[in-house]
C-alpha positions in Angstrom: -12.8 38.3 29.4 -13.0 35.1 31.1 -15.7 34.0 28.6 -13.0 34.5 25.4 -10.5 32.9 27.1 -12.7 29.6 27.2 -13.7 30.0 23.9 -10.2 30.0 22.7 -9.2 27.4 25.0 -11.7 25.3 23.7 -11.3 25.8 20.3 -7.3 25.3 20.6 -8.8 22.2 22.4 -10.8 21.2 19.2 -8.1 22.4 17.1 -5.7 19.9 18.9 -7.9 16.9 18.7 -8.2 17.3 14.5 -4.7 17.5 14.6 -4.2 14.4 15.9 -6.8 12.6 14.1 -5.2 14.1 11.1 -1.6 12.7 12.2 -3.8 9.1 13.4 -5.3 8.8 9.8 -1.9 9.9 7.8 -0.4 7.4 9.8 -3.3 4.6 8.1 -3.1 5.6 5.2 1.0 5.6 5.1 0.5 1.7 6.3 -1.9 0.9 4.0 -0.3 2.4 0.6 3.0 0.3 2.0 1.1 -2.4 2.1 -0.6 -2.6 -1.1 3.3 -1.2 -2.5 4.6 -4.7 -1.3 1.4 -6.2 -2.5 2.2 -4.9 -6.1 5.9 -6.0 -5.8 4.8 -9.8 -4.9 2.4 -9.8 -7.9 5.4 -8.5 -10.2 7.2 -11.0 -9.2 4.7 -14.0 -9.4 3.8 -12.0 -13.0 7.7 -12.7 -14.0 7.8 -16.0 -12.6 4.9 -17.3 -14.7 6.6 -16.0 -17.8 9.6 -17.9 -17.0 7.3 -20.7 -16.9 5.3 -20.3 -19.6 9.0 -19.9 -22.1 10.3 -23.1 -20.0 7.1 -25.3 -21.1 7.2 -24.0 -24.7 11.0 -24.6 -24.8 10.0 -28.7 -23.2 7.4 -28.7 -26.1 9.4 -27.5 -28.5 12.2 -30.1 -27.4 9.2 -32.8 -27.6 8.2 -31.8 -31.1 11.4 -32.3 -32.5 12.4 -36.0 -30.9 8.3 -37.0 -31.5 
């Protein structure tokens, strides 16, 4: 009787010790995908900001064009 409850003491032990590895890598992986998420959000906005760019030089060459 002794012998099962070791077994099942060590394989709640094991048991335990996934868990928490589970919980340790979750806890990665939810760090990670925030980072790449704000990542993503910079490039959007760096995306934008050269579009605003770009139709502010064509606006200047357009302005150049017509007083040339």
């Amino acid at each position: 009787m002794n012998r099962r409850f070791d077994e099942l003491d060590k394989a709640q032990s094991f048991i335990s010790k996934q868990y928490d590895t589970v919980l340790s890598t979750v806890k990665d992986i939810n760090e990670h995908n925030e980072n790449v998420k704000s990542q993503i959000q910079q490039i959007e906005e760096n995306i934008n900001n050269l579009g605003k760019d770009d139709y502010d030089l064509l606006v200047k060459l357009d302005e150049l064009q017509q007083y040339a």
